[in-house]
C-alpha positions in Angstrom: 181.2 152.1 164.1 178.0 152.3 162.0 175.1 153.4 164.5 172.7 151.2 161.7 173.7 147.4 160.9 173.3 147.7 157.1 173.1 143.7 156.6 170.1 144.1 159.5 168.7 146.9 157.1 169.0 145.0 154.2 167.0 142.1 155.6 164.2 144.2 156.5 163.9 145.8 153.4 162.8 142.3 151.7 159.2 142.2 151.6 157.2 139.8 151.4 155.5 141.4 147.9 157.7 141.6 145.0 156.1 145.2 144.5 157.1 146.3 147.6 160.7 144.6 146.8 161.3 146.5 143.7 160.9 150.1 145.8 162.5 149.4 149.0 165.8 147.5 148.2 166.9 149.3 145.0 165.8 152.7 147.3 168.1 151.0 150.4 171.4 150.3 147.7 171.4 153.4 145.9 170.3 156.3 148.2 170.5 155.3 151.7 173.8 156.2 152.0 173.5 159.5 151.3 170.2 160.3 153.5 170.9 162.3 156.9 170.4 161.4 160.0 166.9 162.1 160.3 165.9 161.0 156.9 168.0 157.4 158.2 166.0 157.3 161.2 162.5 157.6 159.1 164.1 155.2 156.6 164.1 152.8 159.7 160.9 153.5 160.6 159.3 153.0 157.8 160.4 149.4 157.6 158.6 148.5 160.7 155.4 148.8 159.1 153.7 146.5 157.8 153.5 145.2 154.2 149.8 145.8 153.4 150.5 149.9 155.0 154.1 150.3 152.7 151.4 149.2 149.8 149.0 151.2 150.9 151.3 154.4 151.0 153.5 153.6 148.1 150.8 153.1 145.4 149.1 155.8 146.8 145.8 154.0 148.4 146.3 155.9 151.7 148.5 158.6 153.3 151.2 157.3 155.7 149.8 158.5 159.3 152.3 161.0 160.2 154.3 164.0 157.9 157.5 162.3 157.9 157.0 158.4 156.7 154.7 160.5 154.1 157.7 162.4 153.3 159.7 159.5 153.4 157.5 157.3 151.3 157.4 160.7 148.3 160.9 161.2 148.5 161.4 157.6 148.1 159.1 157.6 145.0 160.9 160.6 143.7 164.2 159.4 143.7 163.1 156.0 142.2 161.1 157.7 139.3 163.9 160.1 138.2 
């Protein structure tokens, strides 16, 4: 038994801005798999912010307010650039 409901994960990585679409989802297919526990649990987390705050962080407007979504939200901009 998966202890995260991927189809639930899925859903909430749909935004409702297309640039926040085109970080999240192909970041969610191709590399959440292979994230650890922790990393999962931050992944999570992250998706219960809001839109305008993911913006914010992602194209770098503001920090995220704590260390890990602001390592989450590098690490998912690192993978996705490389």
């Amino acid at each position: 038994m998966e202890k995260y409901n991927k189809f639930r994960l899925e859903w909430d990585c749909r935004r409702g801005m297309l640039e926040l679409d085109k970080v999240i989802m192909p970041f969610f297919q191709q590399h959440f798999d292979a994230l650890d526990e922790q990393q999962k649990a931050t992944f999570v987390r992250l998706l219960a912010a809001t839109d305008l705050q993911l913006f914010s962080w992602f194209f770098n407007r503001k920090p995220a307010p704590d260390l890990e979504l602001q390592q989450m939200v590098s690490y998912i901009q690192e993978k996705l650039s490389s």
